[in-house]
C-alpha positions in Angstrom: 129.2 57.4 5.7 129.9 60.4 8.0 127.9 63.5 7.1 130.2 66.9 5.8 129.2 70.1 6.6 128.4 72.0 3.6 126.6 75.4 5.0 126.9 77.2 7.9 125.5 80.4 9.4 128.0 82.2 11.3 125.1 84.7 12.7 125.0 82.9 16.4 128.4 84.1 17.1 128.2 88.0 16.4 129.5 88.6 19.4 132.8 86.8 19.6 135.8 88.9 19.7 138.6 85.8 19.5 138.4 82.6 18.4 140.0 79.4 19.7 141.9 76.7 17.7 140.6 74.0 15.4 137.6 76.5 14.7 136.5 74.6 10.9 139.6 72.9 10.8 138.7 70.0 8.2 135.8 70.7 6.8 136.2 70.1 3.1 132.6 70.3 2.3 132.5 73.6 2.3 132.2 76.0 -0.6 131.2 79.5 0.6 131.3 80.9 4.1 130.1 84.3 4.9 132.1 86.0 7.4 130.2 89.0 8.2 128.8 87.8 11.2 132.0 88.1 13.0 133.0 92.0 12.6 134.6 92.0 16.6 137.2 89.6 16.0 140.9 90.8 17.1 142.5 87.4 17.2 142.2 83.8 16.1 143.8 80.3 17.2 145.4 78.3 15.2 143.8 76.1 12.2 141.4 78.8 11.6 140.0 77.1 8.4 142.7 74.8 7.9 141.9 71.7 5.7 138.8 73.9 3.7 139.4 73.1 0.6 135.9 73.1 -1.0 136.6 77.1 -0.5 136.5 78.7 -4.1 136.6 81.9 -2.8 136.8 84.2 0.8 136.0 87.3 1.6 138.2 88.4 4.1 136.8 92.3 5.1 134.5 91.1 7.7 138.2 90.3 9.3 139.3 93.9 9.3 140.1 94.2 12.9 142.5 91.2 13.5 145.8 92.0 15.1 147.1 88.2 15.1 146.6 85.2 13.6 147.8 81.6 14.8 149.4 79.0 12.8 147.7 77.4 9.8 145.2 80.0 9.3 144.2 79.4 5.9 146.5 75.9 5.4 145.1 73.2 2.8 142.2 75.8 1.4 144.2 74.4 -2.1 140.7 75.5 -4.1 141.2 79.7 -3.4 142.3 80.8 -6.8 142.3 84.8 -5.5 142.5 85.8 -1.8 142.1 89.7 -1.1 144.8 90.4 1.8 144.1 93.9 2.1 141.6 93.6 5.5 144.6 92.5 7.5 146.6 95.6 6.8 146.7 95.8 11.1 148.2 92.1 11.4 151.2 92.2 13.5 151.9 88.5 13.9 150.9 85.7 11.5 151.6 82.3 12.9 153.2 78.9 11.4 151.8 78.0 7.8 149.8 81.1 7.2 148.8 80.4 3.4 150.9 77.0 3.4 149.6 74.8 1.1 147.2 77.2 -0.8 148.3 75.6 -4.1 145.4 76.8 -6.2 146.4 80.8 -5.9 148.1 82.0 -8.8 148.8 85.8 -7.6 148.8 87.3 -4.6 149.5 90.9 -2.9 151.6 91.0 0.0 151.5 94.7 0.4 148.6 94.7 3.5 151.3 92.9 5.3 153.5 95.7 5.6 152.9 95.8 9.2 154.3 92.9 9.8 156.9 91.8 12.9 157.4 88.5 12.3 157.2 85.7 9.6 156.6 81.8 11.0 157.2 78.7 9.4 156.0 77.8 6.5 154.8 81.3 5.4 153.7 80.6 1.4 154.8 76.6 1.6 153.6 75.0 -1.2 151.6 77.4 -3.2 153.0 76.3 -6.3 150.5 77.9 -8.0 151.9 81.3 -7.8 154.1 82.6 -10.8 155.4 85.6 -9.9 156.0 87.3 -5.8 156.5 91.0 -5.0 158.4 90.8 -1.5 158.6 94.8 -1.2 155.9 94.8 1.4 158.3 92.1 4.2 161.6 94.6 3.4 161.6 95.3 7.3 161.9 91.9 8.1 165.3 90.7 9.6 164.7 86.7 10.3 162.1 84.8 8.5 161.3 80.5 9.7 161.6 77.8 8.4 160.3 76.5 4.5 159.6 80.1 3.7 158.5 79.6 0.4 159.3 75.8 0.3 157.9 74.3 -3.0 156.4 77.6 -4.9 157.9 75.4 -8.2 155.7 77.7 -10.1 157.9 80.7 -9.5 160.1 81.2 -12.3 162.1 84.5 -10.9 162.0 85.8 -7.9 163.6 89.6 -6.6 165.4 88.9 -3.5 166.4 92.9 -2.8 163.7 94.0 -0.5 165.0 91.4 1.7 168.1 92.9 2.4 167.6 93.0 6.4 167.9 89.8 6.3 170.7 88.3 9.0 169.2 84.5 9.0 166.8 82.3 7.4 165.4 79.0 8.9 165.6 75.8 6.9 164.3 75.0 3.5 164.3 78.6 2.4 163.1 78.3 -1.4 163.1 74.4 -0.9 161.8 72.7 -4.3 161.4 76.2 -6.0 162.4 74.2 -9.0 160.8 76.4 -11.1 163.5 78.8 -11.0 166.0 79.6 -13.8 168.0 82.2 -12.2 168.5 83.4 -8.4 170.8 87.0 -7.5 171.5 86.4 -4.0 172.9 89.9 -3.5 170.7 91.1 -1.8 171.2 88.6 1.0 174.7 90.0 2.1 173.9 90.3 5.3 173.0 86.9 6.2 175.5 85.4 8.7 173.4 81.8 8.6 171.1 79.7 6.9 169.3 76.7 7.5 169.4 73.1 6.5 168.4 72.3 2.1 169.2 76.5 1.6 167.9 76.1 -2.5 168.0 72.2 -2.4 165.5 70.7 -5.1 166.0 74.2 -7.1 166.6 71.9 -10.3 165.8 74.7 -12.5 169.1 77.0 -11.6 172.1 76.3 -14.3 174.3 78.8 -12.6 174.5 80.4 -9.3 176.8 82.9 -7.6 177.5 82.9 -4.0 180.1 85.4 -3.5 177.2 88.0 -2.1 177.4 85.3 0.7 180.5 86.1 2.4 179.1 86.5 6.0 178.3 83.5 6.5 179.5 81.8 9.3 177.1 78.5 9.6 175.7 76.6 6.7 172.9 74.1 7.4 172.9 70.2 5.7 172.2 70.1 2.2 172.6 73.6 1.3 172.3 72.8 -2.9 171.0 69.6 -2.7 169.6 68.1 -6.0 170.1 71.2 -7.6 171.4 69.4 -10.6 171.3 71.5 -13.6 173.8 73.7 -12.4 176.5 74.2 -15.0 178.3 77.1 -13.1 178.9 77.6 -9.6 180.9 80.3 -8.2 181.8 79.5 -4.3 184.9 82.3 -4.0 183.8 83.5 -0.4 
């Protein structure tokens, strides 16, 4: 049987000031890790902690000087209940999957990302966990990727106007948000495009306007696919 790594002491590497990929991607063992020792930290490859799912908690203040962050930063850590965003208020760029996967979070404050120039794939996939999502803090945004919020089911509204910038979204936007009852998309009259399965799997929708949509010029595959408790659709465009 392959040993796990359940401790480690991050005091050896006090003076790193980036951090290359893969850095504990995997390690499930792990229940606590103590940051501190790396307070010079600017940037950090992809799969940061990816796959850490023993993690019950992370303190993230020790991280206070990143700028950027690769993809799958924090994917799979599905046993963080709470995550304190607020020591990344300077991030700039979050890569791929930044909290994709996180399923065991049940709130969460966007508003340290404020700062924000770019969203990646995958940004909150799969943190079903969440039931509610304040989007005020990404109103600057104009594109976001792919599977935005693909499968947050436990969302059960969710206020679209601070993402009014918006010109295109990637595919799988709210992908298997089935937990929703109702959806205003007019705050999205801007966009000129969306991406493949738009709301598909949003089986909790019974009626949906699309009228705000007007601009659109290309639809992806599957745009409402398996949406089927919708009762009332209206598609004048």
């Amino acid at each position: 049987m392959a040993a796990v790594l359940t401790v480690l002491d991050l005091t050896p590497l006090a003076h790193l000031t980036s951090m290359s990929d893969g850095f504990l991607q995997g390690c499930p063992g792990l229940t606590k890790l103590d940051l501190t020792a790396l307070p010079r930290l600017t940037g950090v490859g992809n799969e940061f902690l990816y796959g850490c799912s023993g993690l019950t908690a992370l303190e993230l203040a020790p991280l206070a000087h990143l700028t950027r962050l690769g993809n799958t930063f924090l994917h799979g850590c599905s046993g963080l209940t709470a995550l304190e965003l607020t020591p990344l208020r300077h991030l700039t760029i979050v890569g791929d999957g930044f909290l994709g996967g996180c399923s065991g979070l049940n709130n969460l404050d966007l508003t340290p990302l404020a700062h924000l120039t770019s969203v990646g794939y995958g940004f909150l996939q799969g943190c079903r966990g969440l039931k509610t999502l304040e989007l005020a803090p990404l109103a600057h945004l104009t594109r976001v990727g792919n599977t935005f919020l693909h499968g947050c089911s436990g969302l059960t509204a969710l206020d679209l106007t601070p993402l009014a910038r918006l010109t295109g979204v990637g595919d799988w936007f709210l992908r298997d948000c089935r937990g929703l009852k109702t959806l205003e998309l007019t705050p999205l009259a801007h966009l000129t495009r969306v991406g493949n399965t738009f709301l598909g799997g949003c089986s909790g929708l019974t009626a949906l306007d699309l009228t705000p949509l007007a601009h659109l010029t290309v639809v992806g595959n599957e745009f409402l696919y398996e949406c089927s408790a919708l009762k009332a659709l209206e598609v004048t465009l």
